[in-house]
C-alpha positions as CSV (number, residue, x, y, z in Angstrom):
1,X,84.5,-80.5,42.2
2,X,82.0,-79.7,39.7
3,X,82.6,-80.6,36.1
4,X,81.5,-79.7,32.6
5,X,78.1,-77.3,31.9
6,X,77.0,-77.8,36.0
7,X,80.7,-75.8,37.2
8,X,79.2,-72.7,34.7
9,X,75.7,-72.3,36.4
10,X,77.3,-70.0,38.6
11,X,78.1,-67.7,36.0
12,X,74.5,-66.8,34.5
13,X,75.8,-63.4,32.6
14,X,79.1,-65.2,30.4
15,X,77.0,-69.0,30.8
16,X,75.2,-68.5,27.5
17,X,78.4,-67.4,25.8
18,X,80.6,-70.0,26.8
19,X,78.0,-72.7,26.1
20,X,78.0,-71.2,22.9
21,X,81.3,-71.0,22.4
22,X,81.6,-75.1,23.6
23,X,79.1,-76.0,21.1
24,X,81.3,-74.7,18.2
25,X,83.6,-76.3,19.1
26,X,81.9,-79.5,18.4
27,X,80.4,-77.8,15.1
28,X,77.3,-77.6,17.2
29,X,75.1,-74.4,17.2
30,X,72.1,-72.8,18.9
31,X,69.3,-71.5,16.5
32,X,68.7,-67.8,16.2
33,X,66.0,-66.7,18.0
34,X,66.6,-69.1,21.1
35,X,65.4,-69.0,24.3
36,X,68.7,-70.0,26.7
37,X,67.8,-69.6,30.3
38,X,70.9,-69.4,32.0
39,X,69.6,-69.8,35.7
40,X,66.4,-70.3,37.7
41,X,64.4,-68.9,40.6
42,X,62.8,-72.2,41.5
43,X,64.6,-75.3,42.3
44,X,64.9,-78.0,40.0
45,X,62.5,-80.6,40.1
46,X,62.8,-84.6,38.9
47,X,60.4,-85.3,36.1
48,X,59.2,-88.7,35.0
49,X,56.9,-90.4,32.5
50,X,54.0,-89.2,32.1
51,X,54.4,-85.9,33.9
52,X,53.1,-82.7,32.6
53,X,55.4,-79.2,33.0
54,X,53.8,-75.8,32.1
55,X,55.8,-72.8,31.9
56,X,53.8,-69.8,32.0
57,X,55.4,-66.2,32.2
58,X,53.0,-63.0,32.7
59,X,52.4,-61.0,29.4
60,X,54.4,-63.1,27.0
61,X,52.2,-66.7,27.2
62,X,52.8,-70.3,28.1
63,X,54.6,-73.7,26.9
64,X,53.4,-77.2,28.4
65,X,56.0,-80.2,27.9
66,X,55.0,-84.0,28.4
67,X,57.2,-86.5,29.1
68,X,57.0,-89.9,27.9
């Protein structure tokens, strides 16, 4: 059985609002103008120290993370 945020993921359309709503709850918020993605089309993949991710998406640009 699935537990917390990972039992949601298969709800992508009400995921964002009930992270939301979770968040206030704990007097937490997310920032206007966020980007939430509430699912994938790619697996996920491990990451470690000292790898490199960019995200590029067609017309809108790209963001590059580094992990340390």
């Amino acid at each position: 059985m699935q537990r917390g945020f990972a039992s949601l993921m298969h709800v992508t359309r009400e995921g964002p609002d009930v992270l939301t709503n979770h968040l206030s709850e704990r007097g937490e918020f997310i920032p206007a103008s966020s980007l939430i993605l509430s699912g994938g089309i790619t697996e996920a993949v491990s990451v470690q120290a000292g790898d490199n991710v960019t995200l590029r998406v067609q017309d809108i640009g790209s963001t590059s993370i580094r992990f340390v």
